[in-house]
N, C-alpha and C positions, 0 to 999 in steps of 0.2 A: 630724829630718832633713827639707829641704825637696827634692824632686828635682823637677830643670826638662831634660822632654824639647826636644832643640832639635837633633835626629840628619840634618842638614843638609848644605851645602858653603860654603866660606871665605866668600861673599859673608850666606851667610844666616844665618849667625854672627854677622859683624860687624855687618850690620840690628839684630840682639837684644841689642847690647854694652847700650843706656840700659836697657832691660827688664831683665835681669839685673843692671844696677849698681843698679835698684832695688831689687829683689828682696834681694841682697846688705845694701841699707842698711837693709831692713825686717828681715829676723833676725839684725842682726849677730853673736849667740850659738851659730845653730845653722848644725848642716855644711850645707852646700850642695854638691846633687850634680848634677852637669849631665849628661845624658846625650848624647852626640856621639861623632861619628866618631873613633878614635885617633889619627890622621892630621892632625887638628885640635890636639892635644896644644899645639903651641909658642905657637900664639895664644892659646887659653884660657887661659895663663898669663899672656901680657902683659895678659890684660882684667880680670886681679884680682878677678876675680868668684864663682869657684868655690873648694871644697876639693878637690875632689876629680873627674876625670872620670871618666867607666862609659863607657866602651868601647861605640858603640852602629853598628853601620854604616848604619841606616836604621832603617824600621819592625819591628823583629824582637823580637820577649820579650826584656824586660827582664831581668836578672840576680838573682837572688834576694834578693842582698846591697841592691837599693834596695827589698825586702817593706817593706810598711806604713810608708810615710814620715808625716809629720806634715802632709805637705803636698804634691801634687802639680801640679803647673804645666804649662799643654801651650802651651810655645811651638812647637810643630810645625805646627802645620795646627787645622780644625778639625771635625778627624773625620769619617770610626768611627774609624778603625785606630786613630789615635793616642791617644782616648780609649779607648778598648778596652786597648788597650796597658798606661795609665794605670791603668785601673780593677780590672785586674786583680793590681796591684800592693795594694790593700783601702788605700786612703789615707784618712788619717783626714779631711782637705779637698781640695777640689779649685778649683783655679782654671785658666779657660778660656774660650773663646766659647760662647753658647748652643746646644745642639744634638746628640743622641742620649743622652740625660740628663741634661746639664751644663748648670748654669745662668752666665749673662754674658752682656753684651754680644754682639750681633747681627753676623756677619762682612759687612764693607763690603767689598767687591772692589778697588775701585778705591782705594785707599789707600794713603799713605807709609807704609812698612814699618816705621818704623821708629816712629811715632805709634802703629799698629798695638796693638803689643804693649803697648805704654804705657800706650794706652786700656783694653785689656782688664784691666791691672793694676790701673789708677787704678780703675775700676767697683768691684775689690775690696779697695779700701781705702790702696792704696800712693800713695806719691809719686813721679812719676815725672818726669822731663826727656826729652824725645826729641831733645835736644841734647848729654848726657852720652856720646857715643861714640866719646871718644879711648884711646885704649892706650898701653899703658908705652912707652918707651923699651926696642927689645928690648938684650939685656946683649951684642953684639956689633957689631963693625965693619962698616959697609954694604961690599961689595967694590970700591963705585966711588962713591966721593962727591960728588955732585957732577952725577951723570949725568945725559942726558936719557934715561928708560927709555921702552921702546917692547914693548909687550907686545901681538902680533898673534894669540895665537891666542884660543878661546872654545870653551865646551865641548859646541854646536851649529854647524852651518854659517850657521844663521839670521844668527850676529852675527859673520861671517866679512867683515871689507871685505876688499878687496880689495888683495893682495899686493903687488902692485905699486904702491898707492897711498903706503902703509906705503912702500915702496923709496923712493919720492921724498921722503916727510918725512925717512925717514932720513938722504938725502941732503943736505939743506937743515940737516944739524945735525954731521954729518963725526963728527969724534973725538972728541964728548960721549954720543954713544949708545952703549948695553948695550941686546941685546934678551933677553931672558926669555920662558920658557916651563916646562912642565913637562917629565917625562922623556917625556911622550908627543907632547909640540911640539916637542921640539927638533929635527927634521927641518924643520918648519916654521919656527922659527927659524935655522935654519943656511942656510934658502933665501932667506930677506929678507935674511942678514948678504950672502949673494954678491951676489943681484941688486941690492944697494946699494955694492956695492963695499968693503966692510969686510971688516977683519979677521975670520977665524972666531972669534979670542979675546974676540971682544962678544958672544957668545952665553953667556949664565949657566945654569945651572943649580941651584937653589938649595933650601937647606931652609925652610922656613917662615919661620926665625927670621931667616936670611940674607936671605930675601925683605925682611920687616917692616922690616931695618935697610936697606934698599937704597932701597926705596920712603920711609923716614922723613929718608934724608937725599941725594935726588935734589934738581934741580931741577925737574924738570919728569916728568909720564909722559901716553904714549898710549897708549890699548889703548877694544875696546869694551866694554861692560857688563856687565863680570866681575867675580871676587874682588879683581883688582889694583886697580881702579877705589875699592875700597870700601876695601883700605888706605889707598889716599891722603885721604880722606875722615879715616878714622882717624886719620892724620897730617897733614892739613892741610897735607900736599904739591900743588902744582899740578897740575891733570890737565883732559887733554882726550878726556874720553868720549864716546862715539861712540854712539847709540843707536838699536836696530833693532827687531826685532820687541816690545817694551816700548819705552814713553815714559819719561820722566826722571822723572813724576809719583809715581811707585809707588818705583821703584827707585833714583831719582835723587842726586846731593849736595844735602846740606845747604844751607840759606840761609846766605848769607856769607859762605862760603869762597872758594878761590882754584880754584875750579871751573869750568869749559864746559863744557855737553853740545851736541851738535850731534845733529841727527837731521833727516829730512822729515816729518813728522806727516803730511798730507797723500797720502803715498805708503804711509803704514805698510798692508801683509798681516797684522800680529801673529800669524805662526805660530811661535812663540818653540822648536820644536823641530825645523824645517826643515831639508831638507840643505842650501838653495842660499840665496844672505847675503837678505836681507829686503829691499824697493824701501826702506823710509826711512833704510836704512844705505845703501846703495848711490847716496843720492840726496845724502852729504855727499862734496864736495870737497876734494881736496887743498889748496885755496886755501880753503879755508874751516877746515881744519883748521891749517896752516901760519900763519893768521891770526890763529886763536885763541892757537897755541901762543907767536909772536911777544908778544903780547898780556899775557900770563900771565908771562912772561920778564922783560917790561919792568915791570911793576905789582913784583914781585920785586925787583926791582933798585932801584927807586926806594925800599922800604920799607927796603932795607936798607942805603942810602945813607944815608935820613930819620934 
């Protein structure tokens, strides 16, 4: 049994989808057990990677059912806990960064997440793409096909632009927006739906799954650098990410896709866990965002005329 810690939230999931389809192609015989939040359930599924998940909500002991795996994997971090966590589980291998007994590769800070993991597998022997990061097709209907989704909230104040800016793009797009949030935004989305003058029935609220197919068959999405951000990445939907306390460098889209990020470098605080939105977010434009957006619309439309 190979178990890969990866006990996270939706964006740092999807980061680790080419690392575990590694992972994946290098035992294609043995279970594979990923350990993540339950909550993460309907994604894990569409990323075809795993047998089985172990219910993990963070750094907490492990379940006894993953004792003595053949092989433990710390996509989490790079320790103690998570090696502790790990170790204590008596694996017959271990693969990870180098550091409080673990041998690998050297943790680089400043790095695409998603290279990241890939290096640290490639050092032990796999094959890896840091380009393999698409997922299924989820098995249900998006509730608005077609949409342009505008997804304002974030799960710090740091990457919080501003409400009323979101209002005006809103505007600039009338009766192709849906806004999304979770059950804990929907207050916040229900307050962008008025001060934009929409209907309250643009406010979704969705399951994972419902999310995947929404973002998979949108036109377009805004929001700033969040989980939604990293589906459309997944799906190779257009999006215009907004980037505040982090730069695009670490967290950002892929090369070649149908991606903007927009941010001030230049302005960035990097206090990525701030109550109040971050000067390099607050330093992007509605004109600058609307510009993108138009942009991305148009590049669409011509591909799908071509």
């Amino acid at each position: 049994m190979i178990l890969v810690l990866r006990a996270l939230k939706l964006g740092d999931l999807l980061v680790a989808v080419p690392a575990l389809r590694a992972i994946r192609g290098h035992w294609p015989s043995q279970r594979v057990v990923l350990a993540a939040p339950e909550w993460l359930r309907q994604l894990v599924e569409l990323t075809g990677c795993a047998d089985e998940l172990l219910p993990t909500p963070g750094l907490v002991p492990l379940s006894r059912r993953a004792y003595r795996p053949d092989v433990a994997i710390n996509l989490h971090g790079a320790g103690p806990q998570s090696n502790i966590l790990l170790d204590n589980l008596r694996p017959a291998h271990r693969i990870g960064h180098a550091g409080h007994g673990w041998r690998g590769p050297r943790w680089v800070e400043e790095m695409d997440e998603r290279a990241r993991w890939c290096r640290m597998l490639a050092a032990a022997g796999l094959r890896t793409d840091p380009a393999d990061l698409y997922l299924r097709r989820p098995p249900v209907d998006s509730p608005a096909p077609g949409a342009v989704v505008i997804h304002p909230g974030a799960a710090y104040g740091s990457r919080h632009w501003p409400l009323d800016r979101y209002a005006e793009v809103a505007r600039a797009f009338g009766g192709k927006v849906v806004i999304t949030g979770s059950e804990a935004e929907r207050p916040l989305a229900r307050k962008l739906a008025e001060m934009s003058s929409l209907d309250p029935a643009v406010v979704l609220t969705t399951s994972l799954r419902e999310l995947a197919a929404l973002v998979s068959q949108a036109s377009l999405v805004i929001s700033a650098d969040t989980g939604i951000a990293h589906l459309t990445y997944a799906y190779r939907t257009p999006s215009v990410v907004l980037f505040g306390p982090l730069g695009p460098q670490r967290w950002g889209p892929p090369a070649g896709g149908p991606h903007i990020a927009l941010t001030r470098a230049d302005l960035r605080r990097g206090e990525p866990f701030a109550d109040d939105p971050d000067p390099a977010l607050l330093g992007v434009t509605t004109d600058e965002v609307l510009a993108a957006a138009w942009q991305l619309m148009e590049v669409k439309t011509h591909a799908r005329q071509g």
